[in-house]
N, CA, C and O atoms as a GROMACS GRO file, in nm:
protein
  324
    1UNK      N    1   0.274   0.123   0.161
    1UNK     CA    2   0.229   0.043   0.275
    1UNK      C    3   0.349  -0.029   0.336
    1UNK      O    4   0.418  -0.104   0.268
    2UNK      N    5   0.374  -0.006   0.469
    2UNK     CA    6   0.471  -0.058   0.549
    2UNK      C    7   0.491  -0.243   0.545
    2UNK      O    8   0.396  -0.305   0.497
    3UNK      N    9   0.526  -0.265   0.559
    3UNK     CA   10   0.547  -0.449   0.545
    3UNK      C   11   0.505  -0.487   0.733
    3UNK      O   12   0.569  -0.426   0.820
    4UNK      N   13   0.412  -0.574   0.765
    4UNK     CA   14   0.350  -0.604   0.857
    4UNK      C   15   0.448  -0.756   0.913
    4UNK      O   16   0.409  -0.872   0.899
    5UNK      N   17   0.554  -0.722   0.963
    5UNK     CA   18   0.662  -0.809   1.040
    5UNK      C   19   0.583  -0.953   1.105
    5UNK      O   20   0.610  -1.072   1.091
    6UNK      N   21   0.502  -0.900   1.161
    6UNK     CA   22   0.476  -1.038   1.245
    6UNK      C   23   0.356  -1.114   1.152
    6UNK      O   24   0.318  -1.220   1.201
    7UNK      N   25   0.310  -1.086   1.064
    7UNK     CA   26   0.270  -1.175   0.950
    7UNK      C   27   0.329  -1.232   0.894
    7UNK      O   28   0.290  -1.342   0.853
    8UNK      N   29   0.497  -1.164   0.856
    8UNK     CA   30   0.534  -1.236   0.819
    8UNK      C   31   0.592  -1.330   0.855
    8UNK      O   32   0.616  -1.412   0.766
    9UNK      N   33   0.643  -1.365   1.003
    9UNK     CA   34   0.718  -1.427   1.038
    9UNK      C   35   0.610  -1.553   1.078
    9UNK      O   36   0.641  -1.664   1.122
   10UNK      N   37   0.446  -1.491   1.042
   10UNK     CA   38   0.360  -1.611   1.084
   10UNK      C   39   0.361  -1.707   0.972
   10UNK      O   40   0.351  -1.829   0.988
   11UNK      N   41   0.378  -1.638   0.840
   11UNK     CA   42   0.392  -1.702   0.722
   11UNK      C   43   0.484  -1.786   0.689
   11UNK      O   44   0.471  -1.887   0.620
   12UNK      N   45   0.640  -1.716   0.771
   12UNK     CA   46   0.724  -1.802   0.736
   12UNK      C   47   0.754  -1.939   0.844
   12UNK      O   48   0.840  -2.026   0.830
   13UNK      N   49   0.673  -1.928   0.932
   13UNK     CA   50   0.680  -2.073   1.018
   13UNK      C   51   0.557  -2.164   0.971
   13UNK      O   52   0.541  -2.279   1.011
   14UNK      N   53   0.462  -2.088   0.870
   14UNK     CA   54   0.357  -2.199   0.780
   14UNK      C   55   0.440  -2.271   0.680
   14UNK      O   56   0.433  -2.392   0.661
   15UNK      N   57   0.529  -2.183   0.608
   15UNK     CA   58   0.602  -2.228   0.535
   15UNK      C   59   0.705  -2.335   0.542
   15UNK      O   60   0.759  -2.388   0.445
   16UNK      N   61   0.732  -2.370   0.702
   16UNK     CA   62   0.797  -2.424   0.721
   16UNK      C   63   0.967  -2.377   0.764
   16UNK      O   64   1.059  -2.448   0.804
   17UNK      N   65   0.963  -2.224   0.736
   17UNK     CA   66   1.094  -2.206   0.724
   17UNK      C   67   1.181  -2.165   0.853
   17UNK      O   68   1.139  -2.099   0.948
   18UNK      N   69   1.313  -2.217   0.837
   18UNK     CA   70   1.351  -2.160   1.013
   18UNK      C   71   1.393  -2.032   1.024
   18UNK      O   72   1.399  -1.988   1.138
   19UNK      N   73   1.431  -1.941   0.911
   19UNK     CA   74   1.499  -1.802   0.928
   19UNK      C   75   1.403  -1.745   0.835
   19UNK      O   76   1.338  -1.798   0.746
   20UNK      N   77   1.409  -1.623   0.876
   20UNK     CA   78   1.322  -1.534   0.779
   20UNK      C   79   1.459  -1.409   0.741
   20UNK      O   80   1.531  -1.354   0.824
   21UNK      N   81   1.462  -1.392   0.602
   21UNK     CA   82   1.604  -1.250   0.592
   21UNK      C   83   1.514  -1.139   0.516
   21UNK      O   84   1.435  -1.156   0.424
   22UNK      N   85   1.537  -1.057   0.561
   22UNK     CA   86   1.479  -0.898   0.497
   22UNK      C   87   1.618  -0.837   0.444
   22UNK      O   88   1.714  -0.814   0.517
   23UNK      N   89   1.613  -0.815   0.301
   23UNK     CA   90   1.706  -0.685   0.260
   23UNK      C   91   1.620  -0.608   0.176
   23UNK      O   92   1.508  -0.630   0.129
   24UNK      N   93   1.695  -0.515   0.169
   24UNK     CA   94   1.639  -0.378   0.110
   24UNK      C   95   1.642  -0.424  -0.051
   24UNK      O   96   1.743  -0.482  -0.091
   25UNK      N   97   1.545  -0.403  -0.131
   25UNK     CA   98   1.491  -0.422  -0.244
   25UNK      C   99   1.487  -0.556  -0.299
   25UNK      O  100   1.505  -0.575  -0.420
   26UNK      N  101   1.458  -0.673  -0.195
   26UNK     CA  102   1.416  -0.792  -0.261
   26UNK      C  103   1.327  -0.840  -0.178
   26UNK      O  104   1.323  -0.797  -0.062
   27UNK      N  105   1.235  -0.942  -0.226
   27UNK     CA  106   1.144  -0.985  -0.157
   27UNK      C  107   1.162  -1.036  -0.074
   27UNK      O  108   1.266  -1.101  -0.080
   28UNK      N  109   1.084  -1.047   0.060
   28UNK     CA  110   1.151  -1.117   0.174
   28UNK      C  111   1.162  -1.247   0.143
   28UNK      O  112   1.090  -1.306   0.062
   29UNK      N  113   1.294  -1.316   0.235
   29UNK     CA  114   1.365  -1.461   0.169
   29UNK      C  115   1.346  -1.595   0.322
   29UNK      O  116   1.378  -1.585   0.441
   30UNK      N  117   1.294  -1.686   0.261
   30UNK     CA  118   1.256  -1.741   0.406
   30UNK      C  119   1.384  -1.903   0.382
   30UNK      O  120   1.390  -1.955   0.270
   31UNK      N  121   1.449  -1.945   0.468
   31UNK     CA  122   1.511  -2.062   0.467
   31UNK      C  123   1.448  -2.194   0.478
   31UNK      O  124   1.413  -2.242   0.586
   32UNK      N  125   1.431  -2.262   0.347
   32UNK     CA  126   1.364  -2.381   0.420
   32UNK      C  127   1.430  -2.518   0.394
   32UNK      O  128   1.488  -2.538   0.287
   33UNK      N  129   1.424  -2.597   0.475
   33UNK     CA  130   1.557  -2.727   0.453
   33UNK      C  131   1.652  -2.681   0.413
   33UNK      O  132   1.700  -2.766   0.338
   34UNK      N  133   1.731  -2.572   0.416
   34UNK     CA  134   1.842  -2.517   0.446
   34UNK      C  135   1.842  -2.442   0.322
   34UNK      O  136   1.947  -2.380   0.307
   35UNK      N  137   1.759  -2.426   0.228
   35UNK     CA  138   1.747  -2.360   0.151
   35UNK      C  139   1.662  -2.203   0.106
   35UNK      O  140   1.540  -2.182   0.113
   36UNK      N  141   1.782  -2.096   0.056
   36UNK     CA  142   1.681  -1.978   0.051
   36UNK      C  143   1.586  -1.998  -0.046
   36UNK      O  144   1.601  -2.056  -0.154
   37UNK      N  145   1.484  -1.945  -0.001
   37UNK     CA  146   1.343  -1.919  -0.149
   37UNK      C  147   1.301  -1.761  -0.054
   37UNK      O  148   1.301  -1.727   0.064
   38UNK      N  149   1.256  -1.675  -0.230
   38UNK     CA  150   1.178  -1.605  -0.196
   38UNK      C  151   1.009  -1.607  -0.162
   38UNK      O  152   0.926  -1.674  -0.222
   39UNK      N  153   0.990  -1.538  -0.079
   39UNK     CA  154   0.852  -1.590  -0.009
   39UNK      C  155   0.756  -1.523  -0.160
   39UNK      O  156   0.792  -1.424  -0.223
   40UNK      N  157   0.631  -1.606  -0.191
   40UNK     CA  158   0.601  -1.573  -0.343
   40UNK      C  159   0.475  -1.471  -0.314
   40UNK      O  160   0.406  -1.458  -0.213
   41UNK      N  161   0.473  -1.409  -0.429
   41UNK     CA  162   0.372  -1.302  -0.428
   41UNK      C  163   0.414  -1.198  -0.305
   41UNK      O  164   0.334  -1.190  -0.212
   42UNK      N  165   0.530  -1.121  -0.301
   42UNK     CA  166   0.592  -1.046  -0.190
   42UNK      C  167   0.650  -0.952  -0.269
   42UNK      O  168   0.736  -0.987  -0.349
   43UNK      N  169   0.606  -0.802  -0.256
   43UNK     CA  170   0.646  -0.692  -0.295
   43UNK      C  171   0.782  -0.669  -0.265
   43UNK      O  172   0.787  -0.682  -0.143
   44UNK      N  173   0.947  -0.629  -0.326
   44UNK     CA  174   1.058  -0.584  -0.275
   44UNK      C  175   1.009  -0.488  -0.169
   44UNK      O  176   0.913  -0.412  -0.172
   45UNK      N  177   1.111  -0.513  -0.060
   45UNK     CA  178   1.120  -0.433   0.092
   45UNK      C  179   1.150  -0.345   0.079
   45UNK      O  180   1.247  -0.343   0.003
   46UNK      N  181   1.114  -0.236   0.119
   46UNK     CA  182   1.203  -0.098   0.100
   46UNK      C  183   1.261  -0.083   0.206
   46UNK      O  184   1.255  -0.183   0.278
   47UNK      N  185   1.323   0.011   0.251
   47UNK     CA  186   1.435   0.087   0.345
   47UNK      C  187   1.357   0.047   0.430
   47UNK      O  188   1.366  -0.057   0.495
   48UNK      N  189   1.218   0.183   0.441
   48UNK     CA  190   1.140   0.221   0.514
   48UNK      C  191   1.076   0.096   0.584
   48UNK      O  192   1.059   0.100   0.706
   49UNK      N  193   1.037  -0.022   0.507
   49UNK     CA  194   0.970  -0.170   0.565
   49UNK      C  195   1.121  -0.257   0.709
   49UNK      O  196   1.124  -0.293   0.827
   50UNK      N  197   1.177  -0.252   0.635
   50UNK     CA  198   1.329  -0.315   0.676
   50UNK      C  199   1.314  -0.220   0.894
   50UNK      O  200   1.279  -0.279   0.995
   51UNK      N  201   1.354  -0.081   0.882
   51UNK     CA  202   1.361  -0.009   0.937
   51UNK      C  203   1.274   0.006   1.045
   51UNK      O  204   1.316   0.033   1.157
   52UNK      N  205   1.126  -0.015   1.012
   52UNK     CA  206   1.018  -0.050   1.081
   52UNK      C  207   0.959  -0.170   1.154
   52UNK      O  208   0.873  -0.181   1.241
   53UNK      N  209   1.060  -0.282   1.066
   53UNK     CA  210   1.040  -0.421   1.118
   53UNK      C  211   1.163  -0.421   1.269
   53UNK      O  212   1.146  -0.435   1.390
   54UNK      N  213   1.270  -0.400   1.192
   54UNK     CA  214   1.362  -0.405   1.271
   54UNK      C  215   1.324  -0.330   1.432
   54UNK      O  216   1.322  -0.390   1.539
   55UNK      N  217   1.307  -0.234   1.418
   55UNK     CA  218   1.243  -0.136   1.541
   55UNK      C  219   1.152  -0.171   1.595
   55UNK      O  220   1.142  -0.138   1.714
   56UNK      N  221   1.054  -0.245   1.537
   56UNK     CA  222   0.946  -0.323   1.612
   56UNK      C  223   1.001  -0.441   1.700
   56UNK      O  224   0.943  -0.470   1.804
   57UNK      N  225   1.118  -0.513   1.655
   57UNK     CA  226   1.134  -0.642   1.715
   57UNK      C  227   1.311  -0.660   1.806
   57UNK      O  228   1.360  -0.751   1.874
   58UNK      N  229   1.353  -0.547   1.770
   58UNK     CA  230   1.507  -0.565   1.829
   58UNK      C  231   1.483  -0.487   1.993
   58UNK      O  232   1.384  -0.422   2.025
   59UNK      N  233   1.588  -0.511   2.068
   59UNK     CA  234   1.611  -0.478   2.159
   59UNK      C  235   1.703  -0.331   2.170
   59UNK      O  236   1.761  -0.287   2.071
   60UNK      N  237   1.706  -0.279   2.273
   60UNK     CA  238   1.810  -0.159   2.293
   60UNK      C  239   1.916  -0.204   2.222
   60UNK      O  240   1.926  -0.180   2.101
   61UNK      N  241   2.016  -0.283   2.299
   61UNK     CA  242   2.114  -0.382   2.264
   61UNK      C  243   2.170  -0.372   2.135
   61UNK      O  244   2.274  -0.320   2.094
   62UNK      N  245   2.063  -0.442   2.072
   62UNK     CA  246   2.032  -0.461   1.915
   62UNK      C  247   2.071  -0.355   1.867
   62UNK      O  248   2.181  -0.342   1.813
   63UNK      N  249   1.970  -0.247   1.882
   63UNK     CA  250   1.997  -0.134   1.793
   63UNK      C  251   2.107  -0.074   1.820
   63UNK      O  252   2.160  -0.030   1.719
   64UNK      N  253   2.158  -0.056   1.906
   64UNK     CA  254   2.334   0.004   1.947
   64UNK      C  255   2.424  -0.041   1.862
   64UNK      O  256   2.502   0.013   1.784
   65UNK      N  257   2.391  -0.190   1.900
   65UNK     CA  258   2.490  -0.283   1.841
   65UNK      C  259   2.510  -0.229   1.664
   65UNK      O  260   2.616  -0.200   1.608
   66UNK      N  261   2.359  -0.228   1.602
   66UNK     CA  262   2.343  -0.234   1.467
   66UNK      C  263   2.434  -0.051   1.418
   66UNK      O  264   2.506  -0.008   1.329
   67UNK      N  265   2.385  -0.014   1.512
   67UNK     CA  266   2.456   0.166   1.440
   67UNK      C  267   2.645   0.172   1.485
   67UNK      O  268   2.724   0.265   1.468
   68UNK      N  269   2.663   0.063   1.532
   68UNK     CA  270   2.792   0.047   1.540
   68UNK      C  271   2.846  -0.031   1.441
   68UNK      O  272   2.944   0.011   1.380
   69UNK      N  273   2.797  -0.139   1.413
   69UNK     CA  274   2.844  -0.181   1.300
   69UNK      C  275   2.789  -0.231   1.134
   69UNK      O  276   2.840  -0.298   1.043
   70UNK      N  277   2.599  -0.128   1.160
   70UNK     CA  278   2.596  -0.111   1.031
   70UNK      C  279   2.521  -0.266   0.977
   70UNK      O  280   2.504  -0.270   0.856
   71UNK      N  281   2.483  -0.374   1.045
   71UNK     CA  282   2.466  -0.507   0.998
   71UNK      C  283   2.391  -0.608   1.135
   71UNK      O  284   2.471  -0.598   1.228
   72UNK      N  285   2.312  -0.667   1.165
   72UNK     CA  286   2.205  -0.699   1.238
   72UNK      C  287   2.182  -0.862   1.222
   72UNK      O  288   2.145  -0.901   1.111
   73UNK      N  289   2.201  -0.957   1.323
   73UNK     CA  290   2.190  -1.062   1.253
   73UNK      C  291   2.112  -1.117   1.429
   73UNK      O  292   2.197  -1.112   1.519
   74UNK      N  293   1.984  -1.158   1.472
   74UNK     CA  294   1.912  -1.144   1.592
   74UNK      C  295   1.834  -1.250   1.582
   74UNK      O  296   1.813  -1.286   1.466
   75UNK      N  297   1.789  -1.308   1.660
   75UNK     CA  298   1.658  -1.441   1.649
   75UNK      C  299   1.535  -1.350   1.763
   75UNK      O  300   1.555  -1.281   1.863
   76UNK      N  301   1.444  -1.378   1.711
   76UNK     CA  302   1.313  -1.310   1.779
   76UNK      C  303   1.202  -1.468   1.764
   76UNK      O  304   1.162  -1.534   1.668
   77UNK      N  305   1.184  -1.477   1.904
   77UNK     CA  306   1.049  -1.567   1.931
   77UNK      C  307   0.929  -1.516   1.921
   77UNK      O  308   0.928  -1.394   1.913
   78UNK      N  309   0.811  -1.580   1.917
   78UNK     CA  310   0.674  -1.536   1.934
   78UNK      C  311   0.632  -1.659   1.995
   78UNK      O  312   0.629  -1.770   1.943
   79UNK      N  313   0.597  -1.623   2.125
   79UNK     CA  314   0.514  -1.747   2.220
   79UNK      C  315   0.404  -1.831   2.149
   79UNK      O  316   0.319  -1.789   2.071
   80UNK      N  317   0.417  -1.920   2.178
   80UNK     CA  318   0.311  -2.014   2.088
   80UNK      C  319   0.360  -2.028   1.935
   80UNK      O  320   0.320  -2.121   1.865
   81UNK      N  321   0.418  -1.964   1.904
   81UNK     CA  322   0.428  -2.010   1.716
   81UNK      C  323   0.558  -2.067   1.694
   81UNK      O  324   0.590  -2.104   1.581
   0.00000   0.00000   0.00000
């Protein structure tokens, strides 16, 4: 089952947190008071989750940018949240 991006990012502004980080085989990691925690009860990300999130939420731009140098670092809003 694919990892559902914009849940999570609904989760991680319940949580309080200001960044949300996805890597490949750990649970997604949310920043809160400047501190990482893993978000709890969260299956490790696979490739395939990472890949799917990313593509859902980056821009052209983005993705150019990312196959050029391999590494992705982007802020994405959601109106109202």
């Amino acid at each position: 089952m694919l990892v559902d991006i914009l849940s999570l990012l609904h989760l991680a502004v319940l949580q309080g947190a200001s960044d949300l980080h996805l890597i490949v085989s750990s649970s997604p990691l949310v920043r809160i008071n400047g501190l990482m925690e893993s978000m709890i009860n969260m299956e490790p990300l696979t490739a395939e989750d990472i890949d799917q999130a990313f593509n859902e939420l980056s821009s052209d731009k983005e993705k150019v940018e990312f196959q050029r140098t391999m590494e992705s670092d982007f802020g994405y809003t959601i109106p109202g949240l």
